[in-house]
C-alpha positions as CSV (number, residue, x, y, z in Angstrom):
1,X,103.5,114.5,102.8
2,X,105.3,118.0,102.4
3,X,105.6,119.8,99.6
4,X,109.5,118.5,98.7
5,X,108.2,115.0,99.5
6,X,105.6,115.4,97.2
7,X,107.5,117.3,94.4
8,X,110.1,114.6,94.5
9,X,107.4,111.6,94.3
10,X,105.7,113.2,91.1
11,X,109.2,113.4,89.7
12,X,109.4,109.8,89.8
13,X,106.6,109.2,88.6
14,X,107.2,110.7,85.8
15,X,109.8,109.4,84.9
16,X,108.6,105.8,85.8
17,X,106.1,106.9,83.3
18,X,108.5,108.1,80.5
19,X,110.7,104.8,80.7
20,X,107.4,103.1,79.7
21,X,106.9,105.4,76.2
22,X,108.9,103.7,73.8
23,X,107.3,106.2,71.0
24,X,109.0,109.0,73.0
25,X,112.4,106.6,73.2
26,X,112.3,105.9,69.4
27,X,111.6,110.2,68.5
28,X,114.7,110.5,70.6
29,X,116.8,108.6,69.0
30,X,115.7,109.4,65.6
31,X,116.3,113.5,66.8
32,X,119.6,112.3,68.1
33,X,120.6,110.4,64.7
34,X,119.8,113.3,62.4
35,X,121.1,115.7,64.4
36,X,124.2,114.5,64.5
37,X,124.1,114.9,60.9
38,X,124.8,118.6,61.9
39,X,127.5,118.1,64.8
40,X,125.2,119.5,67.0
41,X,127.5,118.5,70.0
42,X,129.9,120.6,68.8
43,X,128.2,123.7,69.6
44,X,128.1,124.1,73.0
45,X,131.1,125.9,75.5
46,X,131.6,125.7,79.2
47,X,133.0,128.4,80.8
48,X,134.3,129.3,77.1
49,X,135.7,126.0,76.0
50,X,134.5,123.3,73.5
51,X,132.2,120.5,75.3
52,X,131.5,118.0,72.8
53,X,128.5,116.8,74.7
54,X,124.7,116.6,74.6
55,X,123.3,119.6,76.9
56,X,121.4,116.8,78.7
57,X,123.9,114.3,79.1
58,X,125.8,117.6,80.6
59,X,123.2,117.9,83.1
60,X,122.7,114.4,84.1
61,X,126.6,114.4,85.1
62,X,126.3,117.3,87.3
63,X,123.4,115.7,88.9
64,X,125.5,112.7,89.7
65,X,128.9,115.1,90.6
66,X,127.0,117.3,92.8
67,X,125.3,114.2,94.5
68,X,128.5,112.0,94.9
69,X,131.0,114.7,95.6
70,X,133.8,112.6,94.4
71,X,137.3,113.8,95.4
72,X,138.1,112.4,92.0
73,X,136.7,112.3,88.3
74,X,139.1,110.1,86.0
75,X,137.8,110.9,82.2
76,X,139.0,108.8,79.1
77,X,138.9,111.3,76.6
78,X,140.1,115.2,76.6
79,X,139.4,116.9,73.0
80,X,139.3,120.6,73.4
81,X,139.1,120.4,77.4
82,X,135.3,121.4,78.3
83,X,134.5,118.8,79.8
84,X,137.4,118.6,81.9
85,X,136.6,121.7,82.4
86,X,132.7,121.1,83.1
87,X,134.0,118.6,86.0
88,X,136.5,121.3,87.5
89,X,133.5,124.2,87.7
90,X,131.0,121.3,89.7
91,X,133.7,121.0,92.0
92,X,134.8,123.7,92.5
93,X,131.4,124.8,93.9
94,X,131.4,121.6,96.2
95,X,135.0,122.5,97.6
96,X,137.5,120.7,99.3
97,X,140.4,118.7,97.7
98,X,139.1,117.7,94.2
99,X,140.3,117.2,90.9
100,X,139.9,116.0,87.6
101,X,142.2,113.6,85.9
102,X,141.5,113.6,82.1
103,X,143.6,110.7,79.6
104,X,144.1,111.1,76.0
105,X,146.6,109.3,73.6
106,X,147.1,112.9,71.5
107,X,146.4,116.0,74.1
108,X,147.1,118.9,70.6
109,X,149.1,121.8,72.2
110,X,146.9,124.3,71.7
111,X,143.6,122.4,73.5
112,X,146.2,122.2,76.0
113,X,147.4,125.7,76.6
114,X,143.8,126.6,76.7
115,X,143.2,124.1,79.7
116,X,146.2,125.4,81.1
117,X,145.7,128.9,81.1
118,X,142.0,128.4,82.7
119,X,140.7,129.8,85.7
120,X,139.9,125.6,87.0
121,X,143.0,124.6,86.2
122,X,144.4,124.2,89.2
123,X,141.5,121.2,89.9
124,X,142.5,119.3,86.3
125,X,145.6,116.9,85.4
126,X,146.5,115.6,82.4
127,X,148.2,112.4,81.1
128,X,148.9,111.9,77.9
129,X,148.8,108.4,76.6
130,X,146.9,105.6,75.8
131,X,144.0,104.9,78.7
132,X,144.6,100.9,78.9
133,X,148.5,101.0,78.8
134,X,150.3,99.7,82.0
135,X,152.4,102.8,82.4
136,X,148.8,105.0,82.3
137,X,147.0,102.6,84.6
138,X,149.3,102.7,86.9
139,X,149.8,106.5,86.8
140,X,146.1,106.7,87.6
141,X,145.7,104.5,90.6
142,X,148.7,106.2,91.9
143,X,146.5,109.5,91.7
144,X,143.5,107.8,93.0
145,X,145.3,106.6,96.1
146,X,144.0,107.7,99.1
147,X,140.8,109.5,97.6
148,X,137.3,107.8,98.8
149,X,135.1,108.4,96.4
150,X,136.1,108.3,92.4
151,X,133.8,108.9,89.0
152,X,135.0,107.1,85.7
153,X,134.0,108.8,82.6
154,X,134.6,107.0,79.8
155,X,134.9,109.0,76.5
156,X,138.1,107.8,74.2
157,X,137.8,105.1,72.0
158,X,134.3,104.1,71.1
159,X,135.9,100.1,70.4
160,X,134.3,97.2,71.6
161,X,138.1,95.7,72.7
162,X,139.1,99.6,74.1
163,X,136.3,100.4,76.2
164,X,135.7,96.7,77.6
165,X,139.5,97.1,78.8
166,X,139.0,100.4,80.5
167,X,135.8,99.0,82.6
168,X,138.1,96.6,83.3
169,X,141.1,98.1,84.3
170,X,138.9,101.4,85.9
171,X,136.0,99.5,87.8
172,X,138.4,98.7,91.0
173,X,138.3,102.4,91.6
174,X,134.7,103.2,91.8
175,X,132.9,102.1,95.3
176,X,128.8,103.0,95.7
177,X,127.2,105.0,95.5
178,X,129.3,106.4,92.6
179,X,129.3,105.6,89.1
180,X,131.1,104.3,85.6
181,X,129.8,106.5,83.0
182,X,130.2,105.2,79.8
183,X,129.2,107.6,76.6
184,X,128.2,106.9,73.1
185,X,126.5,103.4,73.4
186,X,124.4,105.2,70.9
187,X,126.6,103.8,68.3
188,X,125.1,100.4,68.3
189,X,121.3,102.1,67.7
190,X,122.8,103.8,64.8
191,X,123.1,103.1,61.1
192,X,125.8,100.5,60.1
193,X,127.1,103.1,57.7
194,X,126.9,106.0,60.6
195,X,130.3,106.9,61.0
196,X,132.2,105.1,57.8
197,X,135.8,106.6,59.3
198,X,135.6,105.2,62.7
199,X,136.8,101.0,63.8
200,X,133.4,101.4,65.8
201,X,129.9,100.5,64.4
202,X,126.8,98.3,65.7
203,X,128.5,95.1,66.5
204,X,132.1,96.7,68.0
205,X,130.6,99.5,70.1
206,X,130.8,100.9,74.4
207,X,127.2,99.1,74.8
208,X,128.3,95.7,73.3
209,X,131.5,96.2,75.5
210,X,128.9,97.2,79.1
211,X,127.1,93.8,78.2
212,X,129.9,92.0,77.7
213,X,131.1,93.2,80.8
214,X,128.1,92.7,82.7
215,X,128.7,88.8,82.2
216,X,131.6,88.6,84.6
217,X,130.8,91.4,86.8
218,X,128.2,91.9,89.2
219,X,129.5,95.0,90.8
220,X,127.3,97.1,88.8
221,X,124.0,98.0,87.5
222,X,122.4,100.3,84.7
223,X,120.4,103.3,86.2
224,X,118.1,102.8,83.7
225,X,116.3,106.2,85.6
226,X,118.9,108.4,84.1
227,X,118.5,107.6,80.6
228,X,114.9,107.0,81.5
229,X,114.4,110.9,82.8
230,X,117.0,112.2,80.1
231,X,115.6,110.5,76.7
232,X,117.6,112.3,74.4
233,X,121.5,110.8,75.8
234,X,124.5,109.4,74.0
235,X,124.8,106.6,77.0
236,X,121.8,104.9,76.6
237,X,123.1,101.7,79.4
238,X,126.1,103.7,79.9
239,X,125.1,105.2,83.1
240,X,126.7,102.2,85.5
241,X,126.1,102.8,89.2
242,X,128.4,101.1,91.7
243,X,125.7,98.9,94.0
244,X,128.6,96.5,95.2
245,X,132.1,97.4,97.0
């Protein structure tokens, strides 16, 4: 065996050996929980923008970008842009013809300027709307035509109803080896007085929504190594890879 054959076998073995330490899996979750108490997500920039994301969760997608090369990455969800922005930098390393299509119901003018104005700007669109509307859908898949290989990231509406709709309505564009990524099924491990504002809570959540869309569709799988590798991750099950055109 040579030494990047062996490397890569101990890496898989270790994290065989993490997804078997459900002490480590509960510590996670109980780090994530409280420090959510603190916004921790908020913290971070990319490239000087706001990316509401965990640092590994951040990782794990450019694991997947680099790896798929997608000509596309279709996210539910803008906020301030970093992620969109996140996307744009991966590929822009890989090159070529990619770009990032990011969907929000309420894109605030000055989140937008800022995406505007950025150096990656040229690799990110924008519609505004809601991400399961017809007029939307079908503004998507007219942006998808042609391209080979699309991501889904889904990060709007935490609802049962909302994100079950956009697996829906979203799956047809993802072929293996890519990948639906669906964030914050940490919701349903959480508290049911977590986030008292929100329509979402342990029973109306993105993981109930993957299960219940795992009952008619056979498409896809959980990469249970992902979460497995990451621990701490808002998408515990949410990281769907594509195993069936």
């Amino acid at each position: 065996m040579n030494p990047i054959e062996e490397f890569n076998s101990q890496k898989a073995e270790n994290i065989r050996e993490l997804g078997k330490d459900s002490k480590l899996k509960d510590l996670s979750l109980e780090w994530m929980l409280h420090s959510s108490q603190h916004k921790y997500t908020y913290n971070f920039n990319w490239l000087g923008v706001p990316i509401i994301q965990l640092p590994q969760d951040i990782i794990a997608l450019q694991e997947l970008i680099w790896s798929i090369k997608p000509e596309l990455i279709v996210e539910t969800g803008i906020a301030h842009g970093g992620s969109l922005i996140f996307h744009a930098s991966i590929l822009e390393l890989i090159g070529g013809n990619r770009m990032v299509l990011g969907i929000d119901i309420d894109i605030r003018e000055h989140n937008r300027k800022i995406i505007e104005q950025h150096p990656l700007s040229k690799r990110i669109r924008m519609i505004e709307g809601s991400s399961i509307s017809e007029e939307v859908v079908k503004q998507v898949y007219m942006v998808a035509e042609g391209k080979s290989s699309v991501m889904v990231i889904l990060d709007s509406n935490h609802t049962h109803q909302h994100v079950l709709m956009e697996l829906q309505l979203y799956q047809s564009l993802v072929h293996t080896p890519s990948y639906i990524v669906v964030m914050d099924t940490t919701i349903e491990e959480a508290p049911d007085n977590f986030q008292p504002d929100r329509p979402w809570n342990k029973k109306n959540n993105p993981k109930t929504a993957v299960h219940e869309f795992f009952k008619t569709n056979t498409r896809f799988e959980v990469d249970a190594n992902i979460e497995n590798k990451l621990q701490i991750t808002t998408a515990r099950h949410g990281y769907l890879r594509c195993i069936k055109d």
